[in-house]
N, C-alpha and C positions, 0 to 999 in steps of 0.2 A: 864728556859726561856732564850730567845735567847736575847745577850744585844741592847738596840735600836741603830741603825745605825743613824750618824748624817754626813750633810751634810756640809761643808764649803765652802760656795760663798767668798773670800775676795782677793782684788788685789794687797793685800800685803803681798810679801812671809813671812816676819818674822813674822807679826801677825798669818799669816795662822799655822805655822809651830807652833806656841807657842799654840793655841786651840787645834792644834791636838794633845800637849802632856798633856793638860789637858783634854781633853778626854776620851784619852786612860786610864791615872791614876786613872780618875772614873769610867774605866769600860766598858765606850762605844765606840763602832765600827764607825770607821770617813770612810763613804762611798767613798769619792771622796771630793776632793777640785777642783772648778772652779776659775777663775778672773773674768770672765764676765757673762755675761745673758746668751748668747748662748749655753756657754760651762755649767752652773749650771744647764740647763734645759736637754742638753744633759746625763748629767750624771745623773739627778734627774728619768729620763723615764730608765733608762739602769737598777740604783742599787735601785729606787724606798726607799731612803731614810727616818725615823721614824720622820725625822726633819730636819730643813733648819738654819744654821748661816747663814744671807744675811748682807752683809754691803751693806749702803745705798748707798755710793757714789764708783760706779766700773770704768771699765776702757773704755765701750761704751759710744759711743754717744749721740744713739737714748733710750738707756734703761738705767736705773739704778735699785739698790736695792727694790726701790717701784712696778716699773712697774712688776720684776721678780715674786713679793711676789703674785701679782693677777693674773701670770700665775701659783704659784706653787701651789696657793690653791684652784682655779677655774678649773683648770686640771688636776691635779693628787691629791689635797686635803692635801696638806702634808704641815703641820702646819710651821710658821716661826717665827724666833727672829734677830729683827734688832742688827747692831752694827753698829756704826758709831761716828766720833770724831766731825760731824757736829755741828753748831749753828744758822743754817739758821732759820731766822722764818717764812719763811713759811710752814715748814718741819712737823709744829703739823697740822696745815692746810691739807695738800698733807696726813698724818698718819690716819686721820679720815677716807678717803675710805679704809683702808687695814684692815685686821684683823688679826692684827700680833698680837702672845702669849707673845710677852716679846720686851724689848728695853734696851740694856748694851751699856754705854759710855765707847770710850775707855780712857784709859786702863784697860781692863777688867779682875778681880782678877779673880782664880778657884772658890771661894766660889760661886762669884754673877753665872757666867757661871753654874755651877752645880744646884744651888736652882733653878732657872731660865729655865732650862733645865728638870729639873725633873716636876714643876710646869706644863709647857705648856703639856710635854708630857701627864699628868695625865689630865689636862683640854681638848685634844684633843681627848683622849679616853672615857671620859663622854661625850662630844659631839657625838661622834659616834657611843657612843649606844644611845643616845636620838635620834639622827636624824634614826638611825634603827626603835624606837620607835615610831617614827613618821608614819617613810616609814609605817611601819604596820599599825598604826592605821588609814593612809590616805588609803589603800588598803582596808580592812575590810569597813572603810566607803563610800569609791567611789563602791564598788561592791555590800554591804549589800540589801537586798531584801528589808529593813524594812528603811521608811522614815525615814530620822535624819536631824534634824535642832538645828545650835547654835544658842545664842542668849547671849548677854552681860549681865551685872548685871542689866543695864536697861530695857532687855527686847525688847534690840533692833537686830533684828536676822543679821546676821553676814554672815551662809553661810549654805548652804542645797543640800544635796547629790542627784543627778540623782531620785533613786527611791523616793525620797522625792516630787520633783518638779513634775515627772511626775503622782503624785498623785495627784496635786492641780492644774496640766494642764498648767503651764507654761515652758518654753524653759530655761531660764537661771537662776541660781541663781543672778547673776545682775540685773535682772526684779525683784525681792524681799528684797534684801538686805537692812534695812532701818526699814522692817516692825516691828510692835511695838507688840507683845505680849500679853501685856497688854491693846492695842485697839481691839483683836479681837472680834467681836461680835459672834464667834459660841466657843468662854469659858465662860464661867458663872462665874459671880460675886464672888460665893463665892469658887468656885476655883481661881479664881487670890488672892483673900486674905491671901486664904493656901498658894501659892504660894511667896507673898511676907512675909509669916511667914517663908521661908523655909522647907516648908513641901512638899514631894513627891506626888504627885498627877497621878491619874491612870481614867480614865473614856472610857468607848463606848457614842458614841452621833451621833444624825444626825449632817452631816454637809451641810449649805446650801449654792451653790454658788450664790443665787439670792441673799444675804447678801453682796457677795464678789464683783458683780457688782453695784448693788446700792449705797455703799457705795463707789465705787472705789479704792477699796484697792491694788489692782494690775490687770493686766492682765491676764485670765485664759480665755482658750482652752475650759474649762468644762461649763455646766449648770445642774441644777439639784441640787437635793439632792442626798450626800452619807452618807455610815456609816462607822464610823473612831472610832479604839480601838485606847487609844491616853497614853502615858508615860510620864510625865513632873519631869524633875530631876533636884533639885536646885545644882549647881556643888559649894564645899565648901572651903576655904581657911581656913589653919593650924589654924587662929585663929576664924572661924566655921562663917566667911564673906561669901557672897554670891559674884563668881565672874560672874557668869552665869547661864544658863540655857542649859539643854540637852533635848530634845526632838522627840522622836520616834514614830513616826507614819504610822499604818497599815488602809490600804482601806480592810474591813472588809464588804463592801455591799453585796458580794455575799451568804458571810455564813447568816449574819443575815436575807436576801431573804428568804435562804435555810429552817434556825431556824422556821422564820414565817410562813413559807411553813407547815413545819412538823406541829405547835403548831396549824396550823388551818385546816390540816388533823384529828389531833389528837380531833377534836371538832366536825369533819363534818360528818356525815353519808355518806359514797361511795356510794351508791344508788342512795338516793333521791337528793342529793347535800344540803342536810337541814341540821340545827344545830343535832346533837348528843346529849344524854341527859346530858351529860360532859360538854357539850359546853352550851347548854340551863341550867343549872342549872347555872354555873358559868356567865352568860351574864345575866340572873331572876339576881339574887342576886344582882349586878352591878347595874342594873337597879332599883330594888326595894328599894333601899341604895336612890338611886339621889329621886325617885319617892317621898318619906317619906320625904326626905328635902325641896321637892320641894312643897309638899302636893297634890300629884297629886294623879287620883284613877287609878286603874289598874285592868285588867280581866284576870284572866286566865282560858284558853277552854281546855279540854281536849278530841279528838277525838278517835272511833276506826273501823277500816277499820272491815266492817259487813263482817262472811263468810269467813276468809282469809284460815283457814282449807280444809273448802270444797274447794275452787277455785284450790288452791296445790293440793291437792287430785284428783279431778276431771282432773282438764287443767294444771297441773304441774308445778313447782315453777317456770320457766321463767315467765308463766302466770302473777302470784303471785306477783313477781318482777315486771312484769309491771302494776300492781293493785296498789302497794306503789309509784310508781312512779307517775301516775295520782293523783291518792291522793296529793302526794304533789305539782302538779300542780293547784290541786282545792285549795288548802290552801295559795298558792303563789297569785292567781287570786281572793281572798273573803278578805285575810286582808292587811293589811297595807305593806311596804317596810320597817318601822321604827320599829314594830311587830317584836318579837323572836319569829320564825316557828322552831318546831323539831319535828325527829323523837324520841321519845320517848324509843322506844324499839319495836320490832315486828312487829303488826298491831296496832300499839299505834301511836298516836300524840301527841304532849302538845303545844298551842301558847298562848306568854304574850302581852296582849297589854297594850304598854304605854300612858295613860294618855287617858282611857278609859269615853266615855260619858254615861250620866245616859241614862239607854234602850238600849242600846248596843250590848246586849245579841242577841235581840231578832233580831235585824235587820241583824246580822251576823247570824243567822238562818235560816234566808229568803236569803241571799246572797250563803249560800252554800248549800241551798236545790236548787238554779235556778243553781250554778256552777255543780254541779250532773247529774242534769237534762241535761246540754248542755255536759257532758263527755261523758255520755251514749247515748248522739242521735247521738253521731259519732262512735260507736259502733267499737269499738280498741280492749274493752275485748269481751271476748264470751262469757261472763256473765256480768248482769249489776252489775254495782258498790255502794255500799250501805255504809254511813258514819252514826256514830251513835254521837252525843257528847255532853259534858256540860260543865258549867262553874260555875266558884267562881269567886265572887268578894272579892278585895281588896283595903278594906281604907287606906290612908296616915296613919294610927292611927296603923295598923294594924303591929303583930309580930310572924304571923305564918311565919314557915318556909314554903320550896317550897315543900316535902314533903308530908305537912299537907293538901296544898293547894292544890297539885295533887288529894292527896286523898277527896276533899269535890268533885274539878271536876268530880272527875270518877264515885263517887256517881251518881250525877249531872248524867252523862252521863249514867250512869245504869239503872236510871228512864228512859230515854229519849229512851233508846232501844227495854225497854219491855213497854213502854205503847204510844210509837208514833200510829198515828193515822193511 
């Protein structure tokens, strides 16, 4: 390694002269000696010096050792150590703005010079990679995609990156700064408890800004609700104290849209636009659950489109297809909106009604023998359209499965095909 270069500002040649041979003896390279400000800054930009000896009191006017020191270290960063034979008191006063690495009275032995010297130099280079350490982690954070907010050990947030703020629709992190963590109303209770246990916390949730305006909590751009995957990181001190909080936050509305989207594909008939029997069984069960709690009764119809063979065969599955379709416009028009309409499978139907009235049956008989009636007097197919169907009732008391329950309806409905009138 190359020895560090040391610079001497001092306007006294014998002092000067006597550093530079304690210098040399230890090793290191004496860049240049100045007398004055002018001339130490001149040489400081030329030989770009490891460090600065500055004596306080030089031979300018307008400058001395102090004024130098906040040009050498605010402009070229090159760390200093006063000398000076001064006693002035106001000189500890005047020392508080500087951030000088060392202070030697003269007469200054090699010992002090040397520990002194080696001390700053070593404290000047952990600062420089901290502040690299810094530089980086304020780059990663001012550019990061993914919201990040500090927050104190109280929980009181401190400062929040661009992609952060423009997720919660405000302009500056100064419009937030202050906000409390622990008031927000879109975290849950028993997350802030984890949280104040020290425990990592991870959640997706809605978030609601009609919370953030009612409440006044800041200024936001947004309304609505979104959805936010959310990372809450208690940050720990050596002896496992809580000094803060880290927090990362993703706007996630689009995928979860996307999610819901697929999961109510995944339930719907592309056809008819009705539940699917995936969808109708898992939405039965739900329902049947609250129904039993609630002690409500409930009917389920099981329908089936008469003929649907011949009609394919005959006038060809577009036909066909438009046969299921009508169907479930006569099923959409006879029961309820609160009613689980599916298609079942095929020429199959199944509808649950909730909280079905005693005779029920029969009156939904009469509604979708006149809904029939009025499909076929507008004559869409080329054939008229024929529904055959039945029903099982179910008590609040009741533990048949949906299954079971299908199968008493289609019974039900197998009387109703071969012996209608």
């Amino acid at each position: 390694m190359q020895p560090a270069k040391v610079l001497i500002i001092e306007d006294d040649g014998i002092i000067a002269h006597m550093l530079t041979n304690m210098l040399e003896d230890a090793g290191y390279l004496v860049a240049g000696i100045a007398t004055n400000c002018k001339g130490g800054e001149h040489i400081a930009r030329e030989t770009k010096p490891d460090i600065a000896l500055v004596d306080i009191m030089l031979a300018d006017v307008d400058c001395d050792g102090i004024d130098l020191e906040h040009s050498l270290r605010t402009e070229m960063h090159i760390p200093v150590i006063f000398i000076t034979a001064l006693s002035d008191t106001s000189l500890p006063v005047r020392l508080q703005d500087t951030h000088c690495y060392g202070f030697l009275s003269k007469p200054v032995t090699a010992h002090e010079l040397i520990i002194n010297i080696a001390s700053a130099l070593k404290r000047h280079s952990l600062e420089k990679a901290l502040r690299k350490s810094e530089e980086k982690f304020r780059l990663i954070y001012e550019s990061s995609p993914i919201g990040i907010e500090l927050y104190d050990e109280q929980g009181v947030l401190l400062d929040a990156n661009r992609a952060c703020l423009d997720i919660f629709g405000v302009s500056s992190a100064d419009e937030v700064r202050g906000f409390k963590l622990f008031e927000d109303p879109n975290v849950s209770d028993d997350l802030k408890e984890k949280l104040r246990n020290g425990e990592t916390v991870r959640y997706e949730a809605p978030f609601d800004f009609g919370l953030v305006r009612s409440l006044n909590l800041y200024h936001t751009s947004k309304s609505g609700i979104i959805h936010l995957d959310v990372l809450i990181t208690p940050l720990r001190t050596n002896d496992n104290g809580i000094y803060g909080y880290l927090v990362q936050v993703q706007d996630i509305t689009a995928r979860t849209l996307y999610e819901n989207t697929l999961r109510e594909l995944s339930m719907v008939d592309q056809l008819t636009g009705l539940y699917n029997r995936r969808g109708f069984i898992k939405l039965a069960e739900q329902q049947m659950n609250l129904a039993k709690r609630n002690g409500e009764r409930m009917m389920l119809f099981f329908i089936d489109l008469n003929n649907m063979k011949k009609i394919n065969d005959q006038f060809g599955h577009p036909e066909g297809d438009k046969a299921l379709i009508l169907t479930a416009g006569i099923l959409r028009k006879t029961f309820r909106t609160t009613d689980i309409i599916s298609r079942w499978g095929g020429d199959e139907f199944a509808v649950l009604m909730i909280n079905a009235k005693e005779g029920c049956g029969d009156n939904i008989g009469i509604r979708l023998t006149e809904a029939i009636k009025e499909t076929n007097s507008e004559a869409i197919l080329k054939t008229e359209l024929g529904l055959s169907w039945g029903c099982a009732s179910i008590s609040s008391e009741g533990n048949d499965e949906i299954e079971t329950l299908i199968a008493r309806a289609d019974q039900a409905m197998y009387y109703h095909k071969h012996h209608r009138t």
